[in-house]
Backbone as CSV, one residue per row, in Angstrom:
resi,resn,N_x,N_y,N_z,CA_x,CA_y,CA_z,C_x,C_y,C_z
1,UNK,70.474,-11.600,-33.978,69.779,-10.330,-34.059,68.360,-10.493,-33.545
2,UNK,68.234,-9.239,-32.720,66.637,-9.827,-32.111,65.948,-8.248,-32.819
3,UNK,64.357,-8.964,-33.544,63.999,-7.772,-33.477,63.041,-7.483,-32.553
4,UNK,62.663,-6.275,-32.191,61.803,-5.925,-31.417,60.402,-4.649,-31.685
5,UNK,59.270,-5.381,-31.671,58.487,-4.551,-32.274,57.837,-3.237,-31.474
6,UNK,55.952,-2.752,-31.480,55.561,-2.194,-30.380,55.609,-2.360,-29.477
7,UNK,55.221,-3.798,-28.685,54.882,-4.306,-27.990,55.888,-5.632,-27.719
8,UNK,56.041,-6.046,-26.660,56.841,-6.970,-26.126,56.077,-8.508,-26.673
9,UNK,54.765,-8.359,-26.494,54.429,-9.764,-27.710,54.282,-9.852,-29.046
10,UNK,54.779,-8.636,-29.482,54.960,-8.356,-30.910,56.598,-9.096,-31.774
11,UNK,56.997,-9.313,-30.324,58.795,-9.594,-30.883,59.003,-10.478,-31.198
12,UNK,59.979,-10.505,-31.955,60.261,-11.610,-32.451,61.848,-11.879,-32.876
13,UNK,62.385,-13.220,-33.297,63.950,-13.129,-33.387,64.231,-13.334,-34.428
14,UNK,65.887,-13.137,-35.010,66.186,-13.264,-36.459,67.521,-12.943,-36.020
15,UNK,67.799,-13.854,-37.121,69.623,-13.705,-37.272,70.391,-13.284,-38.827
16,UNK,71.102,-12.210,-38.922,71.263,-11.443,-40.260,73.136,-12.190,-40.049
17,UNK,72.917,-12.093,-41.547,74.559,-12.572,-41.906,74.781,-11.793,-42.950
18,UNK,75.976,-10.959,-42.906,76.742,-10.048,-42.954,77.961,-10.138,-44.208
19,UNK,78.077,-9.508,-45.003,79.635,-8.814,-45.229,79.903,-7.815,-45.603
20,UNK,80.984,-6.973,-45.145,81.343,-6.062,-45.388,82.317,-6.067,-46.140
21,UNK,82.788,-5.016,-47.664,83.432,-5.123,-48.101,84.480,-3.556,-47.814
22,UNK,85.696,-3.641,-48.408,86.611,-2.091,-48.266,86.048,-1.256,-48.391
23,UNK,85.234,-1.374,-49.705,84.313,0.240,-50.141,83.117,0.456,-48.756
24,UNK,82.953,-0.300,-47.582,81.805,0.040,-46.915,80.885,-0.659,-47.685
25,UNK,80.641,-1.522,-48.717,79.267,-1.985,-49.514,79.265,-3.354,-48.469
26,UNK,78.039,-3.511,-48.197,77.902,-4.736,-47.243,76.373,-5.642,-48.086
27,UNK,76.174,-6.747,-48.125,75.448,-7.487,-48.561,75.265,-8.695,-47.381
28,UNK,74.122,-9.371,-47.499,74.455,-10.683,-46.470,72.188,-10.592,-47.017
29,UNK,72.037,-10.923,-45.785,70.728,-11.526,-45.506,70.134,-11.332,-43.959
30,UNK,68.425,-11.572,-43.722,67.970,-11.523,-42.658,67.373,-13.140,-42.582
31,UNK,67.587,-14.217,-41.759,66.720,-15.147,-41.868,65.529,-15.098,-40.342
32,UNK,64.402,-15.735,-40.199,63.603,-15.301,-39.235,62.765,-16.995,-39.241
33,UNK,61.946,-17.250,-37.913,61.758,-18.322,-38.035,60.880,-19.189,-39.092
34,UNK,60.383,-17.453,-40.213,59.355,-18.189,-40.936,59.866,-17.903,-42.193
35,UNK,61.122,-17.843,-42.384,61.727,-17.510,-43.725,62.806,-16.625,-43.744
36,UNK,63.157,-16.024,-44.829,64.540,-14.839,-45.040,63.879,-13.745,-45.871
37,UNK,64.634,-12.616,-45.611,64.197,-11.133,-46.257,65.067,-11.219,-47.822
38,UNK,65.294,-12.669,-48.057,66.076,-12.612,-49.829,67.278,-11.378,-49.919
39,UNK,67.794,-11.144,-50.851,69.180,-10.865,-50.809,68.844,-9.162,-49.867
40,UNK,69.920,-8.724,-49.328,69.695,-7.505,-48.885,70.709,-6.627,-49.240
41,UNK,71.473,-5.496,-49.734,72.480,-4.788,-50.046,72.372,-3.608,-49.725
42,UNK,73.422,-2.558,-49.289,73.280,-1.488,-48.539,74.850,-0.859,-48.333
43,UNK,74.907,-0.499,-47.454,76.579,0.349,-46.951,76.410,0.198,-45.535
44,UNK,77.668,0.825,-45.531,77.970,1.298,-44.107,78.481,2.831,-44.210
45,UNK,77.587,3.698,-44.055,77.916,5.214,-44.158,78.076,5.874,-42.347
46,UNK,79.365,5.535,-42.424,79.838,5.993,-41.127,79.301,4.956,-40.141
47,UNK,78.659,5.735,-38.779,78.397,4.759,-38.298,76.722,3.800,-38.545
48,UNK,76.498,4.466,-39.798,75.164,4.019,-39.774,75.023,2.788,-40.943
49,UNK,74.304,1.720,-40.410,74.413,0.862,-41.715,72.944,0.671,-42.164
50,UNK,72.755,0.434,-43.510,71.643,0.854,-44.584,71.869,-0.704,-45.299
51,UNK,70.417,-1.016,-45.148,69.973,-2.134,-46.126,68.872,-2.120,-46.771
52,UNK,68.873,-2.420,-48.126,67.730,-2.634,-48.151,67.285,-4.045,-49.634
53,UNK,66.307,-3.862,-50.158,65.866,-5.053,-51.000,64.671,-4.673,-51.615
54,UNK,64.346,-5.042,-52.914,62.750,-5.003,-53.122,62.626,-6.811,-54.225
55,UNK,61.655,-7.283,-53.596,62.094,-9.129,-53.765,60.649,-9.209,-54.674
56,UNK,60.121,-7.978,-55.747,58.870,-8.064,-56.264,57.570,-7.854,-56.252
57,UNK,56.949,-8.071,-54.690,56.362,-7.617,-53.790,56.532,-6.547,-52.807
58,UNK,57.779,-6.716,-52.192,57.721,-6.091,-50.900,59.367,-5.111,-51.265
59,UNK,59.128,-4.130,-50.870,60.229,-2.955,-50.842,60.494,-2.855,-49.188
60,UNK,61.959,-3.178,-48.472,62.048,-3.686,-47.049,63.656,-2.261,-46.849
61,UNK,63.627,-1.764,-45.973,64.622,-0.873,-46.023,64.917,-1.075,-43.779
62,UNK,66.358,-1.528,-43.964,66.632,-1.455,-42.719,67.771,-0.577,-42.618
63,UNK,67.776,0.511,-41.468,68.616,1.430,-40.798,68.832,1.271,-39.962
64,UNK,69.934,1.332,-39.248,70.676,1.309,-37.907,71.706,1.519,-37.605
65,UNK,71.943,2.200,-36.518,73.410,2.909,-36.000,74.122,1.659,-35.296
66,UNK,75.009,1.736,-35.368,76.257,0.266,-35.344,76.999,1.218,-33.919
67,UNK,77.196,0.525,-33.008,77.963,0.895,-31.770,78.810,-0.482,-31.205
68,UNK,79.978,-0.745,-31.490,80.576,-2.250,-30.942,80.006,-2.757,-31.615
69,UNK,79.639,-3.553,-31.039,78.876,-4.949,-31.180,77.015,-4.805,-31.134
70,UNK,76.994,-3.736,-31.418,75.412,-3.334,-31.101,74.597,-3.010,-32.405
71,UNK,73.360,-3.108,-32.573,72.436,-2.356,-33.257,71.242,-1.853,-33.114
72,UNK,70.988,-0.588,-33.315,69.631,-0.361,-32.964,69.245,0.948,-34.051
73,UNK,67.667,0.181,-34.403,67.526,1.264,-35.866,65.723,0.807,-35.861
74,UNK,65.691,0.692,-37.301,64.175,0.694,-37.686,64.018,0.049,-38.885
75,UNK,63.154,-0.421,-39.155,62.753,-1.701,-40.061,60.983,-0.755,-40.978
76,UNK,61.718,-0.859,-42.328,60.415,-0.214,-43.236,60.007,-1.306,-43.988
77,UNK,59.004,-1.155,-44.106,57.841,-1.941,-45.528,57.465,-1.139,-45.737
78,UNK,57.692,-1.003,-47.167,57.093,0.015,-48.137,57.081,1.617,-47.594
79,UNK,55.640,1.949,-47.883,55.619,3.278,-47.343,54.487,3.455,-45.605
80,UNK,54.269,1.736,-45.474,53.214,1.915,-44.449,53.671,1.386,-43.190
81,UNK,54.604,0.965,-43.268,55.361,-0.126,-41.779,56.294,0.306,-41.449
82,UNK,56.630,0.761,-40.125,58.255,1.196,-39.253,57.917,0.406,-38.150
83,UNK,59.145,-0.162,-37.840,59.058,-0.825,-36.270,60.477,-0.998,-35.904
84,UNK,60.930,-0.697,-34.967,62.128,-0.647,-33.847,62.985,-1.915,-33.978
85,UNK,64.064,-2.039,-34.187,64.857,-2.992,-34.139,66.123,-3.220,-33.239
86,UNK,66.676,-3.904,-32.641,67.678,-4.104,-31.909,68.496,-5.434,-32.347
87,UNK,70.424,-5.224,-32.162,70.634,-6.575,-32.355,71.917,-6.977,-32.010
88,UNK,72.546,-7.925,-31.470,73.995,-7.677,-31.141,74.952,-9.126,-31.792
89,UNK,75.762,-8.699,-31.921,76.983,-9.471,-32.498,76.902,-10.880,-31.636
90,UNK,76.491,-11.991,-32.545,76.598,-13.141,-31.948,76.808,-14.726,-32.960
91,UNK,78.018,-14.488,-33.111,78.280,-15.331,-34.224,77.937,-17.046,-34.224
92,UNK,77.811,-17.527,-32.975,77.416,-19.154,-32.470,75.962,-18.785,-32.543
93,UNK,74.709,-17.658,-32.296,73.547,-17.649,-32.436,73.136,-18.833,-33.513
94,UNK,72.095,-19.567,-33.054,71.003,-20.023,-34.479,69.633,-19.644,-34.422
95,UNK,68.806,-19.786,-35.319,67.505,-19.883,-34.975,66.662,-21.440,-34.633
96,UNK,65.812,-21.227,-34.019,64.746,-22.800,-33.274,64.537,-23.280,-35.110
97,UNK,64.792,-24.694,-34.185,64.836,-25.645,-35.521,63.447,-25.119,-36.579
98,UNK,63.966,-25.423,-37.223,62.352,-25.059,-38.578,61.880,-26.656,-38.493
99,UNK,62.190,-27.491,-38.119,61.256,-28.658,-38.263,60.579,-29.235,-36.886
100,UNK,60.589,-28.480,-36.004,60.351,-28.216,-34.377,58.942,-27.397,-33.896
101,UNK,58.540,-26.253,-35.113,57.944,-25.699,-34.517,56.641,-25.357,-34.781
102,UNK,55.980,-26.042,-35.647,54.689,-26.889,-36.217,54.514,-28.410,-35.976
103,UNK,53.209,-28.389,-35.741,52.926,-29.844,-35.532,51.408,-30.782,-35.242
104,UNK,51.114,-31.476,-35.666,50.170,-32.200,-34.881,49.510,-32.064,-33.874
105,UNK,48.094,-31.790,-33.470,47.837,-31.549,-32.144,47.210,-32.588,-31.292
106,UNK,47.626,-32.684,-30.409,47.084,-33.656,-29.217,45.410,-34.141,-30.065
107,UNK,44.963,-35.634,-30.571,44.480,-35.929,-30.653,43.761,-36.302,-32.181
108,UNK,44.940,-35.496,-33.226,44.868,-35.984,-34.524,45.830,-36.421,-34.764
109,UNK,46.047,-37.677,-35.710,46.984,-38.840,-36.463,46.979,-38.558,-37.742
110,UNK,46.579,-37.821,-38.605,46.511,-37.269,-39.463,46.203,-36.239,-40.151
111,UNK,46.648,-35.606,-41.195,46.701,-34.369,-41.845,45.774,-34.902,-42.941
112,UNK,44.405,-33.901,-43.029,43.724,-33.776,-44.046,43.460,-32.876,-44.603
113,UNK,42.730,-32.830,-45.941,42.502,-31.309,-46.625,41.251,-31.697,-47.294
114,UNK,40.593,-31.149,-47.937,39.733,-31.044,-49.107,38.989,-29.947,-49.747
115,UNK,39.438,-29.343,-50.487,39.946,-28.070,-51.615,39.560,-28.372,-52.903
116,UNK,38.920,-27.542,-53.404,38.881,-27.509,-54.821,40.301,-26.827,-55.891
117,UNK,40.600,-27.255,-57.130,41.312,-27.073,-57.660,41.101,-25.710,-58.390
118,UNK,41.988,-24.829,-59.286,41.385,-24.036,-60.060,40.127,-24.330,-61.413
119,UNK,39.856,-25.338,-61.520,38.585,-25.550,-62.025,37.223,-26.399,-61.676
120,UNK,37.089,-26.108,-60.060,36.925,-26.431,-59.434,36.126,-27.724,-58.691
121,UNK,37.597,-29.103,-59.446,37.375,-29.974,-58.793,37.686,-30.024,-57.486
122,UNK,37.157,-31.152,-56.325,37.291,-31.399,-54.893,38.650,-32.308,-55.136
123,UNK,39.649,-31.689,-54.347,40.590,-32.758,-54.332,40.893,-32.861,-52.757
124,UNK,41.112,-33.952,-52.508,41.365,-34.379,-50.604,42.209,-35.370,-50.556
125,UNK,43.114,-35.864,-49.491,43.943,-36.544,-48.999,43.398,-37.652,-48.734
126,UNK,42.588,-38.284,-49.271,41.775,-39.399,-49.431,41.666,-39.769,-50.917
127,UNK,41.565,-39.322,-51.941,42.005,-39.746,-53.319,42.878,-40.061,-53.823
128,UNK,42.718,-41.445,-54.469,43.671,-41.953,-55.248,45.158,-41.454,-55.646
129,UNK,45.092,-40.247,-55.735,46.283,-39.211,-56.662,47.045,-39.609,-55.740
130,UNK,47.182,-40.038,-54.270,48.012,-39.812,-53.629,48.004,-41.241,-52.182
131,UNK,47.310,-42.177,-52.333,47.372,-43.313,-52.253,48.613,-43.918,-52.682
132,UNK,49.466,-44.288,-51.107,50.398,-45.270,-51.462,51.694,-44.725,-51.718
133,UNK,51.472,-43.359,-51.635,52.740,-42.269,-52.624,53.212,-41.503,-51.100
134,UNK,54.019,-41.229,-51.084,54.350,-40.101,-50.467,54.398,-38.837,-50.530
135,UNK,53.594,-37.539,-49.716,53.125,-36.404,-50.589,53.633,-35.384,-49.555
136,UNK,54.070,-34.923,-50.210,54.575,-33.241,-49.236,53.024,-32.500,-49.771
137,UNK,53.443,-31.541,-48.797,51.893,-30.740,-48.838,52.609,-29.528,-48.555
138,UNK,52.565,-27.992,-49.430,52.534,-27.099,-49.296,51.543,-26.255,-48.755
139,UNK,51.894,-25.501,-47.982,50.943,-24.456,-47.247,51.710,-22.922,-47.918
140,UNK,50.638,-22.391,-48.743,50.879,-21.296,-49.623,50.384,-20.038,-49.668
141,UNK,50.933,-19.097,-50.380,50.021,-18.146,-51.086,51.205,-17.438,-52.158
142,UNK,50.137,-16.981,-53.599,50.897,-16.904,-54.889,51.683,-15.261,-54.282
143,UNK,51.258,-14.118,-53.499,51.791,-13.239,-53.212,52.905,-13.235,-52.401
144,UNK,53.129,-14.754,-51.663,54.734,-14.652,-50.752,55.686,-15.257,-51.797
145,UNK,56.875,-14.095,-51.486,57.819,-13.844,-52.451,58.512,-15.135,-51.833
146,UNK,59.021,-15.905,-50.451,59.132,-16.750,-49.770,58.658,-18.359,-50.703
147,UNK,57.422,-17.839,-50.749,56.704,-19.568,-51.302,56.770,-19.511,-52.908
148,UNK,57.319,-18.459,-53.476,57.501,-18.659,-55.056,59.246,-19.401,-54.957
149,UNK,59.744,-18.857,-54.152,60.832,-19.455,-54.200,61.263,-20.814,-54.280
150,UNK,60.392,-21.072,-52.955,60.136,-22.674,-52.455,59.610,-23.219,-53.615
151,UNK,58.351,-22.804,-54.179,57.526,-23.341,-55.097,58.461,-23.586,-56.881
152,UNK,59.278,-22.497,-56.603,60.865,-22.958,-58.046,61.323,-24.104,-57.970
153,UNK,61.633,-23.903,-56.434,62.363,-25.477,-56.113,61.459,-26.406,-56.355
154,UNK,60.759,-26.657,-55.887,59.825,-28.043,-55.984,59.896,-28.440,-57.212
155,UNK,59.236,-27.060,-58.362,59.058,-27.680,-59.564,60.881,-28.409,-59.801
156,UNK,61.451,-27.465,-59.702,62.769,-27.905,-60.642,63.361,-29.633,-59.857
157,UNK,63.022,-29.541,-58.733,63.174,-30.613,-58.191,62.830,-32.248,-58.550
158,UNK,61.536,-31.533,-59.073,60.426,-32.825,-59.933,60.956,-32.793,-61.121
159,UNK,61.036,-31.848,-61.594,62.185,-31.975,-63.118,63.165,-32.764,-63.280
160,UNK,63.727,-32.976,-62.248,65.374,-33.637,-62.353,65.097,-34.955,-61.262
161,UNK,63.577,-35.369,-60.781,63.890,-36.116,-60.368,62.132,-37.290,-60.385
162,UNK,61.838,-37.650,-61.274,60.603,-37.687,-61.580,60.131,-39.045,-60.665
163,UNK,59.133,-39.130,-60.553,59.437,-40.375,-59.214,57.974,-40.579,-58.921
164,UNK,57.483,-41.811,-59.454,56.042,-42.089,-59.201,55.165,-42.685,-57.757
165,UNK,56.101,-42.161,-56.493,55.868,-42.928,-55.103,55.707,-41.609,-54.868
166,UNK,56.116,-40.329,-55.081,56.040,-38.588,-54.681,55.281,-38.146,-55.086
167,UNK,53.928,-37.268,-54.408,53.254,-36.364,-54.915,52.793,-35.062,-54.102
168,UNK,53.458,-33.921,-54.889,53.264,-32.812,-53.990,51.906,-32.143,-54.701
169,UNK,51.339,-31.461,-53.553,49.995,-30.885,-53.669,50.676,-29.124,-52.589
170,UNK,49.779,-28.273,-53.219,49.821,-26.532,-52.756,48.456,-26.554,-52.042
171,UNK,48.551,-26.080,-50.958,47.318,-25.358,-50.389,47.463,-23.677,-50.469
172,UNK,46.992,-23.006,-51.427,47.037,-21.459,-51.403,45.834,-20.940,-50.426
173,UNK,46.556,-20.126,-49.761,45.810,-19.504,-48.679,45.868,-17.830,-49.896
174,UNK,44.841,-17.222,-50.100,45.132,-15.788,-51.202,44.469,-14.733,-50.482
175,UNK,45.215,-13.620,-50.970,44.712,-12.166,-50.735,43.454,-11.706,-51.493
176,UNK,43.549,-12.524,-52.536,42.542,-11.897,-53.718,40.999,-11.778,-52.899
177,UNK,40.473,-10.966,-53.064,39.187,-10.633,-52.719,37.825,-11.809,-53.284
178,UNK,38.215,-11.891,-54.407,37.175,-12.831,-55.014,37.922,-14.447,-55.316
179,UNK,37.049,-15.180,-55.801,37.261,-16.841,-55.966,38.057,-16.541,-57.214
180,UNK,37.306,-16.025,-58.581,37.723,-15.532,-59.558,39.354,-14.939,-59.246
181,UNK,39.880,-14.139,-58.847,40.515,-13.080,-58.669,41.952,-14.334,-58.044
182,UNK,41.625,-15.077,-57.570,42.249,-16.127,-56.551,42.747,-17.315,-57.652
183,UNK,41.617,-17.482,-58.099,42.063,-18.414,-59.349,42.477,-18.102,-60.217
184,UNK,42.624,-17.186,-60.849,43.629,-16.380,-61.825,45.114,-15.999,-61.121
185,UNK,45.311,-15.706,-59.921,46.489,-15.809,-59.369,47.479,-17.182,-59.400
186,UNK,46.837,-18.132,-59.213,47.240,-19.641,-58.981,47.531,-20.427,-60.339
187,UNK,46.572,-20.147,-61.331,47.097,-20.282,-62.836,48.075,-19.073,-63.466
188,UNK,48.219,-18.143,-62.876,49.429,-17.528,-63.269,50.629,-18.123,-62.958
189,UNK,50.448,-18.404,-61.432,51.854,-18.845,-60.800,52.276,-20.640,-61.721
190,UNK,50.890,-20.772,-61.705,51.094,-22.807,-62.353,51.845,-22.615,-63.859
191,UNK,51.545,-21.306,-64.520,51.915,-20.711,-65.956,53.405,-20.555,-66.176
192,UNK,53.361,-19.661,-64.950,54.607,-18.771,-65.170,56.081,-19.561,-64.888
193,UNK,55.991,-20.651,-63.453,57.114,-21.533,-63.088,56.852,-23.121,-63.869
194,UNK,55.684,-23.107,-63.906,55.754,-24.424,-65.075,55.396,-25.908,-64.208
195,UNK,54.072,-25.454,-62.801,54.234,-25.987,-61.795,53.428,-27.425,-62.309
196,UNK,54.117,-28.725,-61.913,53.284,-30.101,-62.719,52.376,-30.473,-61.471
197,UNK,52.184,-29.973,-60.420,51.372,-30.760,-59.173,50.772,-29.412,-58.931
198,UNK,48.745,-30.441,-58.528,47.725,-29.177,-58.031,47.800,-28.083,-57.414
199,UNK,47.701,-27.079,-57.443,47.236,-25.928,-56.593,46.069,-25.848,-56.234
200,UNK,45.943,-25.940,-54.660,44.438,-26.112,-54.503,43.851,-24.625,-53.588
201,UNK,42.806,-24.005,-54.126,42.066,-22.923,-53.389,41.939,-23.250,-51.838
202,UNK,42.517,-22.839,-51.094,42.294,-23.052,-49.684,41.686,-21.923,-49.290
203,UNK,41.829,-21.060,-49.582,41.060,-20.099,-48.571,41.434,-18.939,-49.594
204,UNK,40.408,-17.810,-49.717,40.766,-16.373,-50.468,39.726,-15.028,-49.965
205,UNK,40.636,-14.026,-50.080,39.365,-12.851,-49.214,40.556,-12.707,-47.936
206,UNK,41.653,-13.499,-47.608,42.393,-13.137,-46.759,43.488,-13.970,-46.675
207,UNK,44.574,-13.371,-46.106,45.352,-14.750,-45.908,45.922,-14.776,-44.208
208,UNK,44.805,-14.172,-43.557,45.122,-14.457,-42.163,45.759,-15.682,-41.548
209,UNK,46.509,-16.030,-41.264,47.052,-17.304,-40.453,46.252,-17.697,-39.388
210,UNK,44.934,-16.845,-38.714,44.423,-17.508,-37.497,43.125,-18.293,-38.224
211,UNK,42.820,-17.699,-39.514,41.601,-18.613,-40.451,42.163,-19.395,-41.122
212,UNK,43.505,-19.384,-41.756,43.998,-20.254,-42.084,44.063,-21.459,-40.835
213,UNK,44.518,-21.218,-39.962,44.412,-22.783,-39.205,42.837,-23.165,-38.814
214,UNK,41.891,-22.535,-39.572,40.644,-22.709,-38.944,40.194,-23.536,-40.003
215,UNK,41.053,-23.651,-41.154,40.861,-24.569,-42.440,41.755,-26.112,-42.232
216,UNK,42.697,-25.619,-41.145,43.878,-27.257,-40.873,44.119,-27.428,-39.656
217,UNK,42.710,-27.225,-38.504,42.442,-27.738,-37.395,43.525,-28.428,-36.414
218,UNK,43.892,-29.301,-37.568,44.968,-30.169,-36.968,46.234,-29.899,-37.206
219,UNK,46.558,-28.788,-37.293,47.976,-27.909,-36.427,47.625,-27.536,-35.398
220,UNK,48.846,-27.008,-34.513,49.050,-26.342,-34.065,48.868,-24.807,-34.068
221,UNK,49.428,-24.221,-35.007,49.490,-23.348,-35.565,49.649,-23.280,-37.350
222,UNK,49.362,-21.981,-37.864,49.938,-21.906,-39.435,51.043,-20.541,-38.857
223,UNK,51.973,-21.032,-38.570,53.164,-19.753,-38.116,53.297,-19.022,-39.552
224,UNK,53.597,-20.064,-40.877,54.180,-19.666,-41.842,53.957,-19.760,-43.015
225,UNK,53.720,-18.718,-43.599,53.983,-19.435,-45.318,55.475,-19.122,-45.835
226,UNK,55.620,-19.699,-46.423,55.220,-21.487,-46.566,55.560,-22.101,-45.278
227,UNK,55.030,-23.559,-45.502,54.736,-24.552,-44.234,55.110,-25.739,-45.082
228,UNK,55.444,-26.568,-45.108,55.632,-28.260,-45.899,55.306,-29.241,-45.272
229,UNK,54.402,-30.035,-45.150,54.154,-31.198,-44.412,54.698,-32.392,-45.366
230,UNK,55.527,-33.308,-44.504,56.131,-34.579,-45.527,55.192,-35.492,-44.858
231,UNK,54.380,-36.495,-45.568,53.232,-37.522,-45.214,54.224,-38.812,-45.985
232,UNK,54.111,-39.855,-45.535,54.758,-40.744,-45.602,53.689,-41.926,-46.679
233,UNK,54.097,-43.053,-46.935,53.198,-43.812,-47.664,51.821,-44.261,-46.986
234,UNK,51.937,-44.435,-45.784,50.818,-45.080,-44.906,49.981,-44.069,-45.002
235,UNK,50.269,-42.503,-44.705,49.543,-41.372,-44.402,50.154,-40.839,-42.896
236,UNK,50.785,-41.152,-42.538,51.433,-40.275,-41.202,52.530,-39.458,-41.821
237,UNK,52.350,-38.764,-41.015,52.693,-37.219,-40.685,54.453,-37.227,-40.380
238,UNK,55.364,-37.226,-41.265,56.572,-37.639,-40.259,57.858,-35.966,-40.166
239,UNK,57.374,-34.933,-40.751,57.778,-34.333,-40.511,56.820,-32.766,-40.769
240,UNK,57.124,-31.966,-40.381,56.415,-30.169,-41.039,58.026,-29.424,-40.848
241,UNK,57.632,-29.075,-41.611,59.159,-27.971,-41.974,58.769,-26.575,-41.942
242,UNK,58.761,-25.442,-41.345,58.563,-24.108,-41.253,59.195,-23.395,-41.675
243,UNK,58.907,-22.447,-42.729,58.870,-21.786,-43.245,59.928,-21.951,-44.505
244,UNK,60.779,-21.284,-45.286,61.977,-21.291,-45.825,63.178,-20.332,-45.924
245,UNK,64.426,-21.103,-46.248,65.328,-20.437,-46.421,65.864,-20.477,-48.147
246,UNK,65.616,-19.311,-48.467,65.912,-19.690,-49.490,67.255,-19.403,-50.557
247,UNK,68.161,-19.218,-51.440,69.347,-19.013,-51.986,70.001,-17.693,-50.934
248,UNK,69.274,-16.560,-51.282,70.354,-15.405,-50.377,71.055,-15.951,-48.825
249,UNK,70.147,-17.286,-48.284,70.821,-17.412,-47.179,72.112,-18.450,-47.387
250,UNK,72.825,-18.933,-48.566,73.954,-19.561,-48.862,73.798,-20.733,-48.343
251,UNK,74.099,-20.837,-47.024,74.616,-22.389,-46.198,73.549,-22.958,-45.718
252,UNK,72.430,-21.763,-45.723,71.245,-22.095,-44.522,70.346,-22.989,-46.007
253,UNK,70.476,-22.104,-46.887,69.710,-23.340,-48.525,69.889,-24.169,-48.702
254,UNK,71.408,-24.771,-48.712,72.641,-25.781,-49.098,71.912,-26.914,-48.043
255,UNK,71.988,-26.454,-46.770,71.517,-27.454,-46.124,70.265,-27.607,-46.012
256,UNK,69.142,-26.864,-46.644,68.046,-27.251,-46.590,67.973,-28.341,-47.538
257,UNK,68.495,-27.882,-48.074,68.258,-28.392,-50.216,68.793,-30.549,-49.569
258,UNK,69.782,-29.785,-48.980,70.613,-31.876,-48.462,69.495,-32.146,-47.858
259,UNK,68.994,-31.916,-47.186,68.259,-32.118,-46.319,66.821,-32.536,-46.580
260,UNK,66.099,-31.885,-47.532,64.891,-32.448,-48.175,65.128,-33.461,-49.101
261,UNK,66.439,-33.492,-49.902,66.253,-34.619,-50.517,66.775,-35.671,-50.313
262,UNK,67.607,-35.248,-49.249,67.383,-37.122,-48.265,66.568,-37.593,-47.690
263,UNK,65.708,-36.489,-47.289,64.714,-36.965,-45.923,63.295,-37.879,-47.297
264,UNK,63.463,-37.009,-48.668,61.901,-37.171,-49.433,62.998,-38.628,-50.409
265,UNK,64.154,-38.868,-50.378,64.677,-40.256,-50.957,64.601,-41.421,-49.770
266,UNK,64.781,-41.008,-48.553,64.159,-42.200,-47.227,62.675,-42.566,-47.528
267,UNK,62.515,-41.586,-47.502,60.557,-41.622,-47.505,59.896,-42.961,-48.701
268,UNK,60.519,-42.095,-49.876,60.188,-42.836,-51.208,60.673,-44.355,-50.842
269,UNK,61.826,-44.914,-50.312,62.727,-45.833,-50.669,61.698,-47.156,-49.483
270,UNK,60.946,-46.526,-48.315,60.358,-47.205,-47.964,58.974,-48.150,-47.709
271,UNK,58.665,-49.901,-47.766,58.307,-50.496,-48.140,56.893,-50.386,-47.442
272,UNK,55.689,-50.240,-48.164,54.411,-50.670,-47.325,53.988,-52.152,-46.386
273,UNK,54.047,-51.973,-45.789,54.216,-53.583,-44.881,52.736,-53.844,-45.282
């Protein structure tokens, strides 16, 4: 499924998975390169098919007239966003790898940070906490319905798998207007999922992605929240993972889920020379 916005550099791609049941009730999902639209449910009323979702945040309503193998309709957020959609039947489609399309830029060897915590100690990729360990690094914010998801997993992950060579750290990028306002968001979220690793203030007053990379230089880009950087024991950089997929996408989770915790049991299992 491709969507297509105002403008031809506005577009962007995504692949929706589907079912239809007898009654016309259809359920499935949208995934996109920086995540999924979480469960979606709707009909098929004649030739028109109706989806929609509200994931806590965001109320998402997609319409479109079904012709063959065709679609073409319109895509809502809330009460302030419409944009044009198009999409056609293509069952071998995938989307560009999620671990492909962030990265390192010509001339840095390493990923650094240094952020204050919600009470606002300096914490950086140079302290102890994380010396010697292997540390995924989240790239966040407490308002994407996307990175609470991710951010379930992690915790429950560390729950069932406690491991003193692993240490994950959050960079929240926030909407909140004030520092205050930002830090009360981040101890809600640390409250509410029961999160055991820092959340660190990265940036608040916006959560632009072009100031966000003006805080982590050494990307490429911030395409996504969430973003995961896996740092290895030495401190190199050995993978970034973009964006997530999370449960509504079934197979696309399953294999994320194999997939991080082989790649973060290699990581752990290997020896500092």
């Amino acid at each position: 499924m491709v969507f297509s916005a105002h403008s031809e550099e506005d577009r962007y791609i995504a692949k929706g998975t589907f079912t239809q049941t007898e009654d016309q009730k259809v359920v499935g999902t949208i995934r996109t390169t920086t995540g999924d639209y979480r469960y979606l449910e709707g009909v098929m009323d004649g030739k028109t098919l109706k989806l929609s979702t509200f994931d806590g945040a965001h109320a998402f309503l997609f319409e479109a007239e079904v012709k063959d193998s065709l679609l073409f309709g319109f895509f809502y957020s809330g009460n302030h966003w419409k944009e044009p959609f198009s999409g056609v039947r293509n069952e071998s489609y995938e989307l560009p790898d999620a671990n492909e399309l962030t990265f390192l830029k010509e001339g840095y060897e390493r990923f650094d940070f240094s952020f204050p915590d919600t009470e606002g100690k300096i914490v950086s990729m140079s302290d102890d906490l994380f010396k010697d360990k292997v540390v995924v690094v989240q790239i966040m914010g407490t308002w994407c319905p996307n990175c609470l998801e991710e951010t379930q997993y992690y915790t429950q992950y560390l729950k069932e798998n406690p491991s003193n060579e692993i240490q994950f750290v959050s960079l929240a990028f926030e909407y909140a207007k004030t520092k205050e306002k930002a830090i009360n968001s981040v101890n809600r979220l640390i409250k509410a999922v029961g999160v055991p690793y820092p959340i660190l203030i990265a940036q608040y007053g916006t959560s632009d992605k072009g100031k966000a990379n003006d805080k982590l230089p050494m990307l490429n880009h911030v395409l996504s929240y969430p973003t995961t950087i896996f740092i290895d024991k030495k401190g190199a950089v050995r993978k970034i993972h973009t964006g997530f997929n999370g449960k509504a996408t079934g197979e696309s989770y399953t294999q994320f889920v194999t997939e991080f915790e082989s790649f973060l049991e290699l990581l752990a299992s290997e020896e500092i020379e």
